[in-house]
C-alpha positions in Angstrom: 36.0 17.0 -15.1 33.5 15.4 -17.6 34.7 14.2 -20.6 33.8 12.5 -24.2 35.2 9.7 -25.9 35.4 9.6 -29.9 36.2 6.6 -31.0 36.9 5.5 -35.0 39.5 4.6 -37.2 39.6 7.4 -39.8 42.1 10.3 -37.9 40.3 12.8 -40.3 36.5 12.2 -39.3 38.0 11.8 -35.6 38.7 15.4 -36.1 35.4 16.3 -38.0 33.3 14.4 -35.0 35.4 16.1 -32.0 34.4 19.6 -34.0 30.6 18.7 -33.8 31.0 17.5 -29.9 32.9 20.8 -29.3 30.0 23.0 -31.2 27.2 21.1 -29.4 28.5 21.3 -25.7 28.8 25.0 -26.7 25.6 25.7 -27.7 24.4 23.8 -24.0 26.8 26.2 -22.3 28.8 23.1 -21.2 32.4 22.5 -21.2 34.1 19.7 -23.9 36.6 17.5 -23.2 37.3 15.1 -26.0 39.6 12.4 -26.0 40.1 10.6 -29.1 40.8 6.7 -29.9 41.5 4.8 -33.0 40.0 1.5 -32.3 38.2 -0.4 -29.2 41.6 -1.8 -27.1 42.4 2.3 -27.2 38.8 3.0 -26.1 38.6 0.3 -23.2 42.3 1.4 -21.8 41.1 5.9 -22.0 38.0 4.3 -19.8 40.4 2.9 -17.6 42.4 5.4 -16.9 39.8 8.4 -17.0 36.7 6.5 -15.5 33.6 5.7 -17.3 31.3 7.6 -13.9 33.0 11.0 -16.0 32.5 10.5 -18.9 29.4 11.8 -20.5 29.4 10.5 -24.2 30.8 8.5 -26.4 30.7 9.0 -30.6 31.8 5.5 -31.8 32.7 4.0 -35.7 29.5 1.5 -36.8 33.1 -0.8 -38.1 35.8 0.7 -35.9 38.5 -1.9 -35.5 39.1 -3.7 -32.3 42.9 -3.1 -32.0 45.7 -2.1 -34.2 46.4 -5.4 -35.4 42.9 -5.7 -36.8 42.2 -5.3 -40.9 40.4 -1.7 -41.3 38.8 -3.1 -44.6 37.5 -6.6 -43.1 36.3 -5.1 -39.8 32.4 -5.4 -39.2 30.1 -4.1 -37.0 31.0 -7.0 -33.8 33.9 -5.1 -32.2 31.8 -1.4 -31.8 28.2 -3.8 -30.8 30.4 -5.8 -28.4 31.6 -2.7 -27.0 28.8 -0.9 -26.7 27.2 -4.0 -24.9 30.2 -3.9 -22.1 29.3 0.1 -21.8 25.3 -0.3 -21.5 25.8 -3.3 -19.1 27.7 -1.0 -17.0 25.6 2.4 -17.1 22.4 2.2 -19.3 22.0 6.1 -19.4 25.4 6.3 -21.1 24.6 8.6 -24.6 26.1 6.4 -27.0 26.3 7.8 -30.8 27.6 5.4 -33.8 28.6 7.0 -37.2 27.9 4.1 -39.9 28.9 5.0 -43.9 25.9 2.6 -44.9 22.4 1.7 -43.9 22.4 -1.6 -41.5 19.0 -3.0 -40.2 21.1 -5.2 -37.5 22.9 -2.4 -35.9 19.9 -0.4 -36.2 17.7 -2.8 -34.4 20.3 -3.1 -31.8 20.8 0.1 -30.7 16.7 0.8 -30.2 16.8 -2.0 -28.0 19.1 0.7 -25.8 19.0 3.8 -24.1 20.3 7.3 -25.4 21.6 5.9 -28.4 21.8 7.6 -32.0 22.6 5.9 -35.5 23.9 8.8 -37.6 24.6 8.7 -41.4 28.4 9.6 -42.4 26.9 12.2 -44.6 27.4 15.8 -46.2 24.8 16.7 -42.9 26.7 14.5 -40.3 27.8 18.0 -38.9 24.7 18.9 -38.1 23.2 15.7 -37.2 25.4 15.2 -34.9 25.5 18.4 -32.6 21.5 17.3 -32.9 22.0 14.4 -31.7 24.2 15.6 -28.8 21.8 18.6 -27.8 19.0 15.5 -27.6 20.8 12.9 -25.4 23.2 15.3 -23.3 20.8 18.3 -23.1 19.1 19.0 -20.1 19.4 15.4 -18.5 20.5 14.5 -14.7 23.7 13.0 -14.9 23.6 9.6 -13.3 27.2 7.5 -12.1 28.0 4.4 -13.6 28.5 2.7 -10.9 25.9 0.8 -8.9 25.6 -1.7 -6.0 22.5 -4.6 -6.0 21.6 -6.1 -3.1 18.8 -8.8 -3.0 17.8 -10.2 0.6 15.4 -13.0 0.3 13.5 -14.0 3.5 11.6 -17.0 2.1 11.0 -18.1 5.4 12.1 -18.3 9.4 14.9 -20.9 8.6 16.0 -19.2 5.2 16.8 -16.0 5.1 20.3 -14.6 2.4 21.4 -12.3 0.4 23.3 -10.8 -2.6 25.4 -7.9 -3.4 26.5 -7.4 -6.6 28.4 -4.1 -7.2 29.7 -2.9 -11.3 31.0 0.6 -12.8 33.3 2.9 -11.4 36.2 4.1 -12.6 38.2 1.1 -13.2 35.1 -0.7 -14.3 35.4 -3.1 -11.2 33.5 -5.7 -9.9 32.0 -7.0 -6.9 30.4 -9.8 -5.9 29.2 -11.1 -2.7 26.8 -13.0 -0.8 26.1 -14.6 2.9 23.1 -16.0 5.1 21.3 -14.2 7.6 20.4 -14.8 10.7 16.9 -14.3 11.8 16.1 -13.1 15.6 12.2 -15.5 15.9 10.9 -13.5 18.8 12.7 -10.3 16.7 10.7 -11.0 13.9 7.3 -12.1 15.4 7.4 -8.4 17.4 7.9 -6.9 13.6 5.2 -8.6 12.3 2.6 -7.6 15.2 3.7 -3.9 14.6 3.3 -4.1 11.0 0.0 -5.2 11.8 -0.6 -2.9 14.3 0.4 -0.1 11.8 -2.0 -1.5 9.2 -4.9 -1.6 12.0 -4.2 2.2 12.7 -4.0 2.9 9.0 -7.4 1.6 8.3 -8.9 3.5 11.6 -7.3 6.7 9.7 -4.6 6.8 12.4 -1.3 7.4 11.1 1.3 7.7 13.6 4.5 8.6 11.7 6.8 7.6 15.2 5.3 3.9 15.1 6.5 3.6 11.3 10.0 5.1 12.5 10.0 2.4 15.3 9.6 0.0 12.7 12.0 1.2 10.6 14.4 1.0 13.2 13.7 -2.5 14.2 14.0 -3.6 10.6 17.1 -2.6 10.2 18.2 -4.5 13.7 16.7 -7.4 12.8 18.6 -7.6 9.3 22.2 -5.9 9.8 22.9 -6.8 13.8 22.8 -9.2 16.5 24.6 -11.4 14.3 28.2 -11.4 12.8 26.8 -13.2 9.6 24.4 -10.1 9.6 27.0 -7.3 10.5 28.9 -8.7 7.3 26.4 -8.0 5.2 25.5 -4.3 6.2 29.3 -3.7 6.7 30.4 -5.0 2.8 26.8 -3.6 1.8 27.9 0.1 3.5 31.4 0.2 2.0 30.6 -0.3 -1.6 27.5 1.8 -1.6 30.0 4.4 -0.6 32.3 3.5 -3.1 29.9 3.5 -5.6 28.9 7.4 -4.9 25.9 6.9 -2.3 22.9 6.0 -1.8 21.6 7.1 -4.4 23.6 4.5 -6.7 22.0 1.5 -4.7 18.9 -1.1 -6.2 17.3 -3.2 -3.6 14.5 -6.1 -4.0 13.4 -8.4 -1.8 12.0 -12.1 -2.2 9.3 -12.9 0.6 7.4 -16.1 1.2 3.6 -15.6 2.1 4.2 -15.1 5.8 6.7 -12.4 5.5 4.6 -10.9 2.7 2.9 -8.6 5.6 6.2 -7.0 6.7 6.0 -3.6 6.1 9.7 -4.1 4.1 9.6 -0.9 2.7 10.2 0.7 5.8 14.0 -0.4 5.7 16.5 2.6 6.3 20.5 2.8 7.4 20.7 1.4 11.0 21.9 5.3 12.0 19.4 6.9 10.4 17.2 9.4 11.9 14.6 10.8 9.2 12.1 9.1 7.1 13.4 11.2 4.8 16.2 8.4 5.0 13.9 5.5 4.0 15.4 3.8 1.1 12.2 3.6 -1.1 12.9 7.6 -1.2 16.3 7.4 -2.1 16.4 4.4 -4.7 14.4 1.9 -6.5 12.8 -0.4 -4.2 11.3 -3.5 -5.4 9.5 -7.0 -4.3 10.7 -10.0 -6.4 8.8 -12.9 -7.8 10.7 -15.5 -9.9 10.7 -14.5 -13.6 8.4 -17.4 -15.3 8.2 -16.0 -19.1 7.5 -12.5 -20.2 9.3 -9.6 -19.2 8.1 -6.5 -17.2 7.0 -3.2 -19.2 9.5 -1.8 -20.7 11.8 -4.3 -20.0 12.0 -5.8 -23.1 12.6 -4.2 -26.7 9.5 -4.5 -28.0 7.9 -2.8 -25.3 10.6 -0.3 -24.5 11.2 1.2 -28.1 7.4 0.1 -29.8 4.1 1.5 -29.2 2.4 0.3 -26.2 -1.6 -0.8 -25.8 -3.3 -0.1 -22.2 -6.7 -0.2 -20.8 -7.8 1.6 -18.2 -10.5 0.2 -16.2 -13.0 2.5 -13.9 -15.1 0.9 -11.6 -18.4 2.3 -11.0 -17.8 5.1 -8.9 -21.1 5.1 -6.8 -21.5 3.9 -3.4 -23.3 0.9 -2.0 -23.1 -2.9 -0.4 -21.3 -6.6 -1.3 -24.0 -8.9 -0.2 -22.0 -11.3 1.9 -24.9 -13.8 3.0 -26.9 -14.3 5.8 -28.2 -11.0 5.4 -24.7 -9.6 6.0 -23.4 -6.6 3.7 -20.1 -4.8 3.2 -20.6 -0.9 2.4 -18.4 0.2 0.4 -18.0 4.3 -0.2 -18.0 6.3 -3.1 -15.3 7.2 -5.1 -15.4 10.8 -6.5 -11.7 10.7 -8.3 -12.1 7.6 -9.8 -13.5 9.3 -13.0 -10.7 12.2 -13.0 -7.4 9.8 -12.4 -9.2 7.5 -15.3 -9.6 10.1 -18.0 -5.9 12.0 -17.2 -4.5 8.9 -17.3 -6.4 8.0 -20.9 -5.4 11.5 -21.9 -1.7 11.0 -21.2 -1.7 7.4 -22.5 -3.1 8.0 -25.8 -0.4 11.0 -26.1 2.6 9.0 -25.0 2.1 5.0 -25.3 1.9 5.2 -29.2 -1.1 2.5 -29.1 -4.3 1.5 -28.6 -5.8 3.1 -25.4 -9.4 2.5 -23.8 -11.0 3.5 -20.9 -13.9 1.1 -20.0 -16.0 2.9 -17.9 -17.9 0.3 -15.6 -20.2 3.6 -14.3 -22.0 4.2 -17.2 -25.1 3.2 -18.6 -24.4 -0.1 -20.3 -26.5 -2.5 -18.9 -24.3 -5.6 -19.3 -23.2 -7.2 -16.2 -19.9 -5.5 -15.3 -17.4 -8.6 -15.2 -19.0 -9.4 -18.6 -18.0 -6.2 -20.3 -14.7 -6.8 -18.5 -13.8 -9.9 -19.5 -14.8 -9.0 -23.0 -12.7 -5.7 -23.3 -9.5 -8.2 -21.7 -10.3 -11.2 -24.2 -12.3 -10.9 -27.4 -11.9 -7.3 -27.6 -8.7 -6.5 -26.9 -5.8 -5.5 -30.1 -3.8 -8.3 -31.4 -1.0 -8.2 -29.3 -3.2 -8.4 -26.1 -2.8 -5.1 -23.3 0.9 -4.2 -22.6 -0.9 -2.0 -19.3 -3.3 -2.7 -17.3 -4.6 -0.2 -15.1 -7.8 -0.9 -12.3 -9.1 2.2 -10.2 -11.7 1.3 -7.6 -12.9 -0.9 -4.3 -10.7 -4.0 -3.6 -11.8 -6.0 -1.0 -10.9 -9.4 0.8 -14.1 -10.7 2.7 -15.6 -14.6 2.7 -17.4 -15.6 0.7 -15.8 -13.1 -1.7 -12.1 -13.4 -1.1 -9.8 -11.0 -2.7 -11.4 -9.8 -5.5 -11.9 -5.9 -7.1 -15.1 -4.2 -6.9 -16.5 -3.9 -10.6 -19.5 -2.5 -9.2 -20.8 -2.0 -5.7 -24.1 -4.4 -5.7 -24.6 -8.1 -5.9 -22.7 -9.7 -8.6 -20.3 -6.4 -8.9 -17.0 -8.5 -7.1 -14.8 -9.8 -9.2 -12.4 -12.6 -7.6 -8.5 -11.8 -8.6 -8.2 -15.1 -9.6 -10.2 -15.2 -12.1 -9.0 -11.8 -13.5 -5.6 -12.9 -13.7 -6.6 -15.8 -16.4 -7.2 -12.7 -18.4 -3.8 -10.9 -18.2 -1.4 -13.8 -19.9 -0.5 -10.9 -22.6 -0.3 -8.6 -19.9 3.0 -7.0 -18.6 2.6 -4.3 -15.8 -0.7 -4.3 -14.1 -2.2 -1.3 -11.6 -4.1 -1.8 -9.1 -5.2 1.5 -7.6 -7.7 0.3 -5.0 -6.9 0.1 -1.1 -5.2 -3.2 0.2 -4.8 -4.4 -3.3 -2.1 -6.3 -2.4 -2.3 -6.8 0.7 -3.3 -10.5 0.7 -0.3 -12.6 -0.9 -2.8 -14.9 -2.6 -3.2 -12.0 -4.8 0.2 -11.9 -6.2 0.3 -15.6 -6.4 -2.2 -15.6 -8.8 -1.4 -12.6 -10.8 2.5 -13.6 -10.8 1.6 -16.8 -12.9 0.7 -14.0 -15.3 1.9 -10.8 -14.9 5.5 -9.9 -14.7 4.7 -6.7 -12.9 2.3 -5.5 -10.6 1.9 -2.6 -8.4 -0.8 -2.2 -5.9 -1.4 -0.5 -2.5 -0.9 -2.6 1.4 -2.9 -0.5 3.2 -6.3 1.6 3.2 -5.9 5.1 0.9 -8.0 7.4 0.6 -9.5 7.9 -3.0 -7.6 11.6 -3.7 -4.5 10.6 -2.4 -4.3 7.3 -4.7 -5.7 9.0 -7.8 -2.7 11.7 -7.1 -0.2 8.9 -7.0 -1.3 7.3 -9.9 -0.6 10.6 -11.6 3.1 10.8 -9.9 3.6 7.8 -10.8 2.8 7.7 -14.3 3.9 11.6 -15.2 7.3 10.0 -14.1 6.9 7.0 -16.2 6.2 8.9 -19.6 8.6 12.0 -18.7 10.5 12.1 -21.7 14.4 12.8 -21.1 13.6 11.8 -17.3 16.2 8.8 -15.7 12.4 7.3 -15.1 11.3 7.2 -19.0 9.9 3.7 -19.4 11.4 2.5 -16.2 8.7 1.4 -14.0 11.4 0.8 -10.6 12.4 4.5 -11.0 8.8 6.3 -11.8 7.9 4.3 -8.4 10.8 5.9 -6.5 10.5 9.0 -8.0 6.6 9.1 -7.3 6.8 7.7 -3.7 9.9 10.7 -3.0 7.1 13.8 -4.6 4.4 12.1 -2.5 6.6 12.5 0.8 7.6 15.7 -0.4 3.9 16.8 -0.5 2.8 15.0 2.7 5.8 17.1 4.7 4.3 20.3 3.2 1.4 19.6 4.0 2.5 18.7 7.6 4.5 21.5 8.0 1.5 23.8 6.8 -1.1 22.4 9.0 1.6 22.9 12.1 2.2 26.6 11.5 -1.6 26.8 11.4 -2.6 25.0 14.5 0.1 27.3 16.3 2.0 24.6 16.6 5.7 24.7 18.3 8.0 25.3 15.6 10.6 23.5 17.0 9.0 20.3 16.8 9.5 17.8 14.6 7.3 18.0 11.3 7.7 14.2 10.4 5.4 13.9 13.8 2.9 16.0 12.2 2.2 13.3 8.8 -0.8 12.1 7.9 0.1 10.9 4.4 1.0 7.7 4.6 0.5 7.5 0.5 3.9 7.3 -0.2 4.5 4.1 1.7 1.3 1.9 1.2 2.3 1.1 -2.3 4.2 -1.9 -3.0 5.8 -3.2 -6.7 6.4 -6.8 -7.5 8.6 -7.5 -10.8 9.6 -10.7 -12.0 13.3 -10.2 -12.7 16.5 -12.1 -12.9 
């Protein structure tokens, strides 16, 4: 059963606080359970022995006293910080409400730079404030466990491949750590990399073949958790304390690549006895690539960003077809885009209602007759607020040709390429960058350049067609800015949770078009996708 710790030294507002838990579980239609504690030692030892994964709230003293031996009068506000710091680093969804008798900037400022917190005034209205309070941080929200198990594989190369487990929470608050090498299968991995390529080929020919990506699901899997004992190690400690820690469900995975591995199609990776694609860990948890952190934090990750208003732009390329000159009278044709226009204003529209900053939408289609990387560069330099664009979000062409190289299509004519390289000098204030625009990532020399500025970038591997990216972008973002959400200002969790609704939609969508062609309804409906949407995309976060 769940229950709520009350922790402070005063046994009469103990009483008065587990009143005002008790009235505000009741008006949620939700059973209380409060257990009260006079001072941190007491608080620590109740979450030992009745487990932090069930307990859904704790209401803690601003000075409560750190054990009984500790002076009530000379007590400050170290012991309840210190202790809400152990219960954050643990579970950061944990509502955590402190009672202080007197204003304090300090322990203000600290708690916004957490989630589902609440400084409340010991006042005449503390009553009410408080069943408030609860109603706002316990009502209506997914519970999530405490616990959690990390694992980081880095394949930096042929001869170097590891990884990392780190597992925290659970009822006794435990701890595991582990790590180990892998061993990597040459001839293995060279057949990996062909299929990824092969997949990509077929993508860009608009042939999906949902069976191919299951093969190479499969042999992912293979190639990291068997045919070794150094690799059964890893999947067999990994396994066990995913289960311990309530599933998979309660895992985080990132991945470090070098440039040659940067084409395997990673997110493919699922349990070695899977059988669904519905098993695919990107579906199931947050899924990340890693670069090395080198300076500012990702959105959201930091407290400025996370708790303070945000500024974005919002960049839409000319939507109107036409050709790259290439030289020697070669051209690249490039094809319209007819929802670039509608995923740029929602996403304005949402942006300026949730971000709390400056938002503009440069629209490269319209009739300004400046060159478009002009205006660009203008809008990202000169013109841009004071504390530079916290989001940065590109909808258009992206294309990797010579002379060109990568670069994003500002504008479909001569002159209308912008190389990547260049737009990455532009971003060093920048902190999450979108790129929705087909292989936007696909070449690593793009994240090279844009990780020596921007701490987070997402962008897609393969070809996607215009509709379906502008209808990720809004997945993507509506799960970002869902207020109340476990994704609120989280960009790893909006991606999981957007890449999960996408599949969801691409296995209705199969399911309809089989009952229509008069299909056999036995067969599988996985067979049947031709949404690949929800895999193309890829997120890269510098993160420690």
């Amino acid at each position: 059963m769940l229950w709520q710790l009350i922790v402070h030294h005063d046994e009469d507002m103990r009483e008065m606080l587990e009143d005002g838990v008790r009235a505000a579980f009741a008006s949620l239609g939700l059973p209380a359970r409060p257990i009260e504690k006079g001072n941190i030692e007491r608080a620590g030892r109740a979450l030992e022995d009745h487990g932090l994964d069930n307990c859904s709230l704790v209401v803690v003293g601003s000075s409560t006293p750190a054990d009984a031996a500790s002076s009530i009068g000379l007590t400050g506000r170290e012991p309840t910080m210190q202790f809400i710091r152990q219960l954050k680093s643990f579970w950061q969804q944990l509502p955590v409400i402190v009672i202080s008798n007197a204003p304090d900037e300090r322990l203000a400022g600290f708690l916004e730079a957490h989630d589902r917190t609440a400084l409340l005034a010991a006042d005449a209205r503390l009553g009410e404030t408080l069943r408030d309070a609860v109603r706002t941080l316990v009502g209506g929200q997914p519970r999530l466990s405490a616990a959690c198990v990390r694992l980081h594989i880095h394949l930096r190369d042929r001869r170097s491949a590891s990884w990392e487990m780190l597992r925290t929470g659970g009822a006794k608050l435990r701890t595991f750590r582990s790590s180990g090498t892998l061993a990597i299968d040459t001839r293995k991995l060279d057949d990996i990399l062909d299929e990824s390529a092969r997949l990509d080929a077929d993508v860009s020919q608009d042939s999906f073949r949902p069976r191919s990506f299951a093969r190479l699901s499969r042999d992912l899997s293979d190639l990291l958790f068997s045919g070794s004992a150094d690799n059964a190690d890893c999947w067999s400690k990994f396994s066990r304390q995913r289960d311990e820690a309530g599933g998979m469900g309660h895992m985080r995975v990132r991945v470090t690549v070098d440039d040659e591995m940067h084409t395997l199609m990673l997110e493919a990776l699922r349990d070695p006895s899977a059988a669904s694609l519905a098993d695919c860990w990107i579906l199931n948890a947050p899924m990340y690539r890693h670069a090395m952190p080198r300076g500012s934090e990702p959105l959201f990750r930091d407290a400025d960003s996370r708790n303070g208003p945000i500024n974005a732009l919002v960049i839409q390329a000319d939507a109107a077809p036409g050709n790259i000159p290439l030289g020697d009278e070669r051209v690249l044709p490039l094809a319209g885009l007819p929802h670039t226009a509608d995923e740029a204003a929602w996403l304005e529209t949402l942006l300026r209602a949730q971000g709390g900053g400056q938002v503009r939408r440069l629209d490269l289609g319209d009739a300004d007759p400046a060159p478009p990387e002009q205006r660009l560069m203008k809008a990202l330099g000169e013109e841009a607020p004071p504390q530079g664009w916290h989001l940065v979000h590109f909808c258009g062409h992206a294309v990797n040709a010579r002379p060109l190289g990568a670069s994003l299509v500002l504008r479909a004519d001569r002159g209308g390429a912008l190389p990547v390289h260049r737009l990455a000098t532009a971003l060093a204030r920048t902190q999450f960058l979108y790129l929705s625009a087909c292989h936007s990532t696909k070449d690593p020399t793009v994240l090279r350049a844009l990780e020596q500025q921007v701490p987070a970038v997402l962008g897609y591997q393969w070809k996607v067609p215009d509709e379906r990216a502008s209808n990720f972008a809004r997945l993507f973002y509506g799960a970002l800015f869902e207020r109340g959400a476990p994704s609120y200002r989280y960009l790893e969790y909006a991606f999981m949770r957007a890449r999960r609704r996408a599949y969801e939609q691409a296995m209705r969508e199969a399911e309809t078009r089989l009952l229509a062609d008069g299909g056999d309804p036995q067969a599988s409906v996985e067979d049947t996708l031709r949404d690949h949407s929800w895999i193309s995309p890829v997120l890269v976060m510098q993160m420690d």
